[in-house]
PDB file with one MODEL, atoms N, CA, C and O in Angstrom:
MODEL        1
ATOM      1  N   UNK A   1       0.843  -1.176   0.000  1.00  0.00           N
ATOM      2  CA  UNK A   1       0.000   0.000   0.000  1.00  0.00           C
ATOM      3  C   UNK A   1       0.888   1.240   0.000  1.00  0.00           C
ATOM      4  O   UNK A   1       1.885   1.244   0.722  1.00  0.00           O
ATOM      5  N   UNK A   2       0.583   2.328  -0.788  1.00  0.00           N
ATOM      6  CA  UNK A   2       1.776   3.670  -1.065  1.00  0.00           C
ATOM      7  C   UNK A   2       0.543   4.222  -0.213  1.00  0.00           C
ATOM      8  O   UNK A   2      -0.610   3.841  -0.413  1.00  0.00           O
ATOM      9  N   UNK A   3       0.885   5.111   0.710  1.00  0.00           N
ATOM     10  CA  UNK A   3       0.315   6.111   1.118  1.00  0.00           C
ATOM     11  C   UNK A   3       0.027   7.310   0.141  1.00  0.00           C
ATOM     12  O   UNK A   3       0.841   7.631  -0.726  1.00  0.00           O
ATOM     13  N   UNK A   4      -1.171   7.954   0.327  1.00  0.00           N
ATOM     14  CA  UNK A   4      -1.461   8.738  -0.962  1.00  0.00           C
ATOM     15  C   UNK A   4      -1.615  10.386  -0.821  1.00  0.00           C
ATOM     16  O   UNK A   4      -1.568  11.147  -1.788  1.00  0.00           O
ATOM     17  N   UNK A   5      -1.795  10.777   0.480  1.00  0.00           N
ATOM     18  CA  UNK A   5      -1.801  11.888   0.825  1.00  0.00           C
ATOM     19  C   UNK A   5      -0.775  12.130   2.189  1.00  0.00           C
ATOM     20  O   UNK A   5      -0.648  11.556   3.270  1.00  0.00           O
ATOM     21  N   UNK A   6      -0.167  13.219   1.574  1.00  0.00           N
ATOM     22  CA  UNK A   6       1.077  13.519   2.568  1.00  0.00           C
ATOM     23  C   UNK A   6       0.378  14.400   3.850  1.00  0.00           C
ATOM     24  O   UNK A   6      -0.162  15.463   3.543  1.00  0.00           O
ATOM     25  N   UNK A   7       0.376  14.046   5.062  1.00  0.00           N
ATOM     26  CA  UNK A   7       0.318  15.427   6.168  1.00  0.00           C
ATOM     27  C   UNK A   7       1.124  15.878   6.537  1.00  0.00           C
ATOM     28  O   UNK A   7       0.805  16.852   7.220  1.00  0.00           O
ATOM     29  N   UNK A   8       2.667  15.633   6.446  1.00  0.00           N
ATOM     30  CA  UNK A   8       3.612  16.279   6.812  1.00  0.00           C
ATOM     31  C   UNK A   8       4.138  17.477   5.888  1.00  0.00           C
ATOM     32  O   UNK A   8       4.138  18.437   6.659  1.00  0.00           O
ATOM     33  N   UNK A   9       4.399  17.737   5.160  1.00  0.00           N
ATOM     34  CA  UNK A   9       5.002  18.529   3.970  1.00  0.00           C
ATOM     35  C   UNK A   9       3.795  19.047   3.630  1.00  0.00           C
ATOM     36  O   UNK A   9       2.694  18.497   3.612  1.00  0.00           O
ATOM     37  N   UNK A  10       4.322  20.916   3.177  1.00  0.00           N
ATOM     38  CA  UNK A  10       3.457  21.810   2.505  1.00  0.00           C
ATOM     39  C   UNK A  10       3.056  21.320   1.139  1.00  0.00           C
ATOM     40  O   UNK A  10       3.503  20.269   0.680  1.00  0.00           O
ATOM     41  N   UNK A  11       2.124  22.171   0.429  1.00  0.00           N
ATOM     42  CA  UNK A  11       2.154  22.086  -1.114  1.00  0.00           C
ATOM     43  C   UNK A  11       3.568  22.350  -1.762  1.00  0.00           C
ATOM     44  O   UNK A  11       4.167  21.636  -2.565  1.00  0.00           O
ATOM     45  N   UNK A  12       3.844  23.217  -1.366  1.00  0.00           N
ATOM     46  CA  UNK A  12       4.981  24.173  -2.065  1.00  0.00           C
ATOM     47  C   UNK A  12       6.472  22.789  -2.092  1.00  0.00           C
ATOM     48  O   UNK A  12       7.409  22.795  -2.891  1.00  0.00           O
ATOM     49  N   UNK A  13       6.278  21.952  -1.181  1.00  0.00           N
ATOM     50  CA  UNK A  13       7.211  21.313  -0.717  1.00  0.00           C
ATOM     51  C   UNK A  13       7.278  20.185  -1.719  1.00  0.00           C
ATOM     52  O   UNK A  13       8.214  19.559  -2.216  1.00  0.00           O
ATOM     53  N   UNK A  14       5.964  20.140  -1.847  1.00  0.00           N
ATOM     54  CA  UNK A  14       5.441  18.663  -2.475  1.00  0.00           C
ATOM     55  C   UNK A  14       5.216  18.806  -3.838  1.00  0.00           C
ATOM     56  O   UNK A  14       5.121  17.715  -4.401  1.00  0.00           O
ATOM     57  N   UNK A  15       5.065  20.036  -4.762  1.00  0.00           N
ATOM     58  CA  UNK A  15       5.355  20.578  -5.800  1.00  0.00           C
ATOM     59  C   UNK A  15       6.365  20.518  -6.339  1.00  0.00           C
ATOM     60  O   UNK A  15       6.565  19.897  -7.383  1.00  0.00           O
ATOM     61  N   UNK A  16       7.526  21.431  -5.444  1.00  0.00           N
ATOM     62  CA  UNK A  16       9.295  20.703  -5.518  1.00  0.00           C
ATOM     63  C   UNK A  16       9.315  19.390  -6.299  1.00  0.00           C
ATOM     64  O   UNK A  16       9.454  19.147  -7.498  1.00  0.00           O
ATOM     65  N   UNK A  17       9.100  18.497  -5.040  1.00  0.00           N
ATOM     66  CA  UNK A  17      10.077  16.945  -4.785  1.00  0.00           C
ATOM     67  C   UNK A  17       9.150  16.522  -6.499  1.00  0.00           C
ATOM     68  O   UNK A  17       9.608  16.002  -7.516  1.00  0.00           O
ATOM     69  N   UNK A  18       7.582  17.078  -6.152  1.00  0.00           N
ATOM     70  CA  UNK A  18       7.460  16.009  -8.025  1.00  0.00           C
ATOM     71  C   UNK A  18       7.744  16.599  -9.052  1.00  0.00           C
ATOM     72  O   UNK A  18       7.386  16.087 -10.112  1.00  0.00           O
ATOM     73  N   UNK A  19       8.409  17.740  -9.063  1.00  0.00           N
ATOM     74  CA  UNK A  19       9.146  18.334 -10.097  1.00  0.00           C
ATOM     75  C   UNK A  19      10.153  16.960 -10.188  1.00  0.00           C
ATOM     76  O   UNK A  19      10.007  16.122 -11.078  1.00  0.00           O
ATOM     77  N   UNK A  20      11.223  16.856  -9.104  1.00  0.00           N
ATOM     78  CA  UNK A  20      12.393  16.857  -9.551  1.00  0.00           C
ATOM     79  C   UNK A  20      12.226  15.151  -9.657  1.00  0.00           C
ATOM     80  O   UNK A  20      13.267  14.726 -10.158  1.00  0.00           O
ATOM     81  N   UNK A  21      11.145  13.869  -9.319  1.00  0.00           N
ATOM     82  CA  UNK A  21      10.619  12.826  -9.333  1.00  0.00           C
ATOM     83  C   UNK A  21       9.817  12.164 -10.993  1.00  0.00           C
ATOM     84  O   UNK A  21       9.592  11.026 -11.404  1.00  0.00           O
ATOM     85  N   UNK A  22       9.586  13.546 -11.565  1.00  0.00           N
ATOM     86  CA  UNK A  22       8.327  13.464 -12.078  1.00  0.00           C
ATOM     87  C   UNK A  22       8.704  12.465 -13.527  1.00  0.00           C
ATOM     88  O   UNK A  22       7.806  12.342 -14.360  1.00  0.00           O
ATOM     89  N   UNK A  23       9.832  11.889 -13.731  1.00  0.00           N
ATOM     90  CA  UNK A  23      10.577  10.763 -15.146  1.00  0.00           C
ATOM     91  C   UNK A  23      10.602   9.982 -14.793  1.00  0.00           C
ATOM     92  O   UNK A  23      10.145   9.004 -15.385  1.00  0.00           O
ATOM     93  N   UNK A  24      11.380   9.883 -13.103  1.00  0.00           N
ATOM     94  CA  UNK A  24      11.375   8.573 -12.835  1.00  0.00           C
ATOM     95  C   UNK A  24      10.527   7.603 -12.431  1.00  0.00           C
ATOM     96  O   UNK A  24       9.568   7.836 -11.695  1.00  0.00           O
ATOM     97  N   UNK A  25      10.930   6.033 -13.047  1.00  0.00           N
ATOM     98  CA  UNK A  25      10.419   4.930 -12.873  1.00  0.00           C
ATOM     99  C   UNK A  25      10.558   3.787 -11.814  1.00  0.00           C
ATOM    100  O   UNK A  25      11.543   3.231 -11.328  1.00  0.00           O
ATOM    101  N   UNK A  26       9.487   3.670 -11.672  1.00  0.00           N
ATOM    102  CA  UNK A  26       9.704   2.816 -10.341  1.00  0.00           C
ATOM    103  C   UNK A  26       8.577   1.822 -10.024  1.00  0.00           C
ATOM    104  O   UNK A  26       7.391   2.044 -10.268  1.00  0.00           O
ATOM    105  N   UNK A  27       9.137   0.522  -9.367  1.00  0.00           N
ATOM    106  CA  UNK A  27       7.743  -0.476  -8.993  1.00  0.00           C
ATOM    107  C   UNK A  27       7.514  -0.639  -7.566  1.00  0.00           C
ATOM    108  O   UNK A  27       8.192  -0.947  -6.586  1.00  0.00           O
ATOM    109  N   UNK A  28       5.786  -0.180  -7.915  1.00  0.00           N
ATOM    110  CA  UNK A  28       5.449   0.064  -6.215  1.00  0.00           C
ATOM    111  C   UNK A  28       5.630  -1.139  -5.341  1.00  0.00           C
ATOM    112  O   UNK A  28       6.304  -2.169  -5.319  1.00  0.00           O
ATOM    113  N   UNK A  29       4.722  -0.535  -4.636  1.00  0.00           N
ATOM    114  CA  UNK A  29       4.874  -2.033  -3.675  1.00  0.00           C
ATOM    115  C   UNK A  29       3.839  -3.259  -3.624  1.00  0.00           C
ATOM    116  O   UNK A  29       3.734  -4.074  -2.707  1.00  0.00           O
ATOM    117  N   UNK A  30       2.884  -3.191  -5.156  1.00  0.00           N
ATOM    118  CA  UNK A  30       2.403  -4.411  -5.412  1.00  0.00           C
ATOM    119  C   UNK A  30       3.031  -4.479  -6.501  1.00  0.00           C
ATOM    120  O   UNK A  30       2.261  -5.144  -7.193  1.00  0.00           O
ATOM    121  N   UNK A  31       4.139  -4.180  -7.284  1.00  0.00           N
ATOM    122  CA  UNK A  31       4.459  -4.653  -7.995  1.00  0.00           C
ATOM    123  C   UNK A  31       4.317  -4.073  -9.597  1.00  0.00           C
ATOM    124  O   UNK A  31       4.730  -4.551 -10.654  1.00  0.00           O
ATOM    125  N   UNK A  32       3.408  -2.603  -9.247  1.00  0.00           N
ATOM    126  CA  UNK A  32       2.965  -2.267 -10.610  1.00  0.00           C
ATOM    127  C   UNK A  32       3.885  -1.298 -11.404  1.00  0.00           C
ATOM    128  O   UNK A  32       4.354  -0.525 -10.569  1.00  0.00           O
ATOM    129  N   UNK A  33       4.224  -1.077 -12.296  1.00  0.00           N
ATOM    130  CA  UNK A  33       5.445  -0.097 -12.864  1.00  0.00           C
ATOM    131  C   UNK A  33       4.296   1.239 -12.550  1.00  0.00           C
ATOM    132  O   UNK A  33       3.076   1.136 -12.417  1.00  0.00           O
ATOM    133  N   UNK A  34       5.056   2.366 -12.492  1.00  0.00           N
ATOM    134  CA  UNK A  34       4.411   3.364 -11.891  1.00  0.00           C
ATOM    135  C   UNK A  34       6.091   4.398 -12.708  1.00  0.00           C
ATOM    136  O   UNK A  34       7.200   4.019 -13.082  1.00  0.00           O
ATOM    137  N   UNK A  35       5.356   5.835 -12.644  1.00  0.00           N
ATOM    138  CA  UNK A  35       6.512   7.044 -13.552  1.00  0.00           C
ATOM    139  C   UNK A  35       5.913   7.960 -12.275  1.00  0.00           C
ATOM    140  O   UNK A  35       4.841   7.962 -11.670  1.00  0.00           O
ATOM    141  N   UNK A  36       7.116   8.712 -12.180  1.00  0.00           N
ATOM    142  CA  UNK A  36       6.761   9.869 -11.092  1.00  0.00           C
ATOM    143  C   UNK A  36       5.921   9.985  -9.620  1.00  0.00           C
ATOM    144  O   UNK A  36       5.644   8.815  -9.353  1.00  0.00           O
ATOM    145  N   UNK A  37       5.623  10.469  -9.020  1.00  0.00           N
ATOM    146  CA  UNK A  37       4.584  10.471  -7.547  1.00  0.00           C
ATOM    147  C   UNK A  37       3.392  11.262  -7.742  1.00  0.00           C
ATOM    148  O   UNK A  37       3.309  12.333  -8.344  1.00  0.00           O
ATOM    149  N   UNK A  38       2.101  10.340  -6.922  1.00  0.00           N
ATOM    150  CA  UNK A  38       0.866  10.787  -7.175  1.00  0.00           C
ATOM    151  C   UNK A  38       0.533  11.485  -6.345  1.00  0.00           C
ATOM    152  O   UNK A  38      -0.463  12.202  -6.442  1.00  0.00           O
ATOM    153  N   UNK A  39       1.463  11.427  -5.102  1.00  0.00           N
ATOM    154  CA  UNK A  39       0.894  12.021  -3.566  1.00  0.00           C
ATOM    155  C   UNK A  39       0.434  13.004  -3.488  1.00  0.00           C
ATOM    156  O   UNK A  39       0.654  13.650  -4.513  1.00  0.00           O
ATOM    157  N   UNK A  40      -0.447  13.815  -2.387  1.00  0.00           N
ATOM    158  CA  UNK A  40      -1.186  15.092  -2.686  1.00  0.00           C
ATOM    159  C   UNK A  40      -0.758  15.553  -1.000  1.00  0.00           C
ATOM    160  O   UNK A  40      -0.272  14.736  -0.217  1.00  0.00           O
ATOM    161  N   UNK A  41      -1.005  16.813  -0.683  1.00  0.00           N
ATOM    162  CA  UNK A  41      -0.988  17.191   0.824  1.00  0.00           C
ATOM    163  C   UNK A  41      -2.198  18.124   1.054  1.00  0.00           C
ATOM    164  O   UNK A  41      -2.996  18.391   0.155  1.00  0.00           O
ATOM    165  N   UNK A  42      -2.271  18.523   2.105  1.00  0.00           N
ATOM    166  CA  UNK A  42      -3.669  18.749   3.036  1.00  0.00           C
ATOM    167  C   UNK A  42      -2.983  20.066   3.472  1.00  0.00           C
ATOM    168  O   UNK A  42      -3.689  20.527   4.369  1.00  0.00           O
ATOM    169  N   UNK A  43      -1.860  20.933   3.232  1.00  0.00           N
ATOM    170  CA  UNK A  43      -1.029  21.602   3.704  1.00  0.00           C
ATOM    171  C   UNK A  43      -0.382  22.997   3.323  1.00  0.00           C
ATOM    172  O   UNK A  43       0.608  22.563   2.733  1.00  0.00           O
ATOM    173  N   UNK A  44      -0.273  24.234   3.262  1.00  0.00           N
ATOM    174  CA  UNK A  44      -0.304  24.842   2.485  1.00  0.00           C
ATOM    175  C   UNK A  44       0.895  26.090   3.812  1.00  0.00           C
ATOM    176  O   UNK A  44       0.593  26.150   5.004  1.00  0.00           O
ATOM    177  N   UNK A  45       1.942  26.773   3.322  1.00  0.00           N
ATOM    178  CA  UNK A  45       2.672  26.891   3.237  1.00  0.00           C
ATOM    179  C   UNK A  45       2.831  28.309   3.968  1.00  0.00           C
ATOM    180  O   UNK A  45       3.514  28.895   3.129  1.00  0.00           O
ATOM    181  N   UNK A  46       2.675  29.012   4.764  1.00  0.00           N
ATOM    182  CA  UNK A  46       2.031  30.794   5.296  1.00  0.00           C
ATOM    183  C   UNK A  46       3.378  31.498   4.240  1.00  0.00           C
ATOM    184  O   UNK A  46       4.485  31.117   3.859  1.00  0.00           O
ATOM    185  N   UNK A  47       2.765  32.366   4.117  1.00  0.00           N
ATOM    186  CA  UNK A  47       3.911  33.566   3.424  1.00  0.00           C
ATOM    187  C   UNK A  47       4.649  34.665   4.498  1.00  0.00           C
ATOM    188  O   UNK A  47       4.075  35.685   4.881  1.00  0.00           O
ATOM    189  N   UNK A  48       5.363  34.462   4.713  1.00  0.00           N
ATOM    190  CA  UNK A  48       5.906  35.735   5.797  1.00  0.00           C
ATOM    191  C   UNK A  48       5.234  37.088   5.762  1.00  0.00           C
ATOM    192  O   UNK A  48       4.758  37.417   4.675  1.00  0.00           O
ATOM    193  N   UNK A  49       5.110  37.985   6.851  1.00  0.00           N
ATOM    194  CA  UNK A  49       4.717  39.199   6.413  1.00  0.00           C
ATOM    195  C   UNK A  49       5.518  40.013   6.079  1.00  0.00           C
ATOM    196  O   UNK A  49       5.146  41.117   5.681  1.00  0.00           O
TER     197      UNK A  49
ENDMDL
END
């Protein structure tokens, strides 16, 4: 089972990492070929004042 929604990490964070994820190939953990990360977050990032 891949966990599918992140609570730790912002958007902004999680935007990043599947930028720099988003070619590579990889087999999950039943076995299925899978390209890049689907994960989503609940999390969003404050802007300084």
């Amino acid at each position: 089972m891949v966990l599918a929604v992140n609570h730790r990490n912002t958007a902004q964070v999680l935007d990043f990492a599947q930028e720099m994820v988003a070619d590579n190939q990889f087999v999950d953990i039943e076995g299925v070929d899978r390209v890049g990360d689907a994960a989503s977050t609940s999390r969003a990032a404050k802007l300084p004042p």
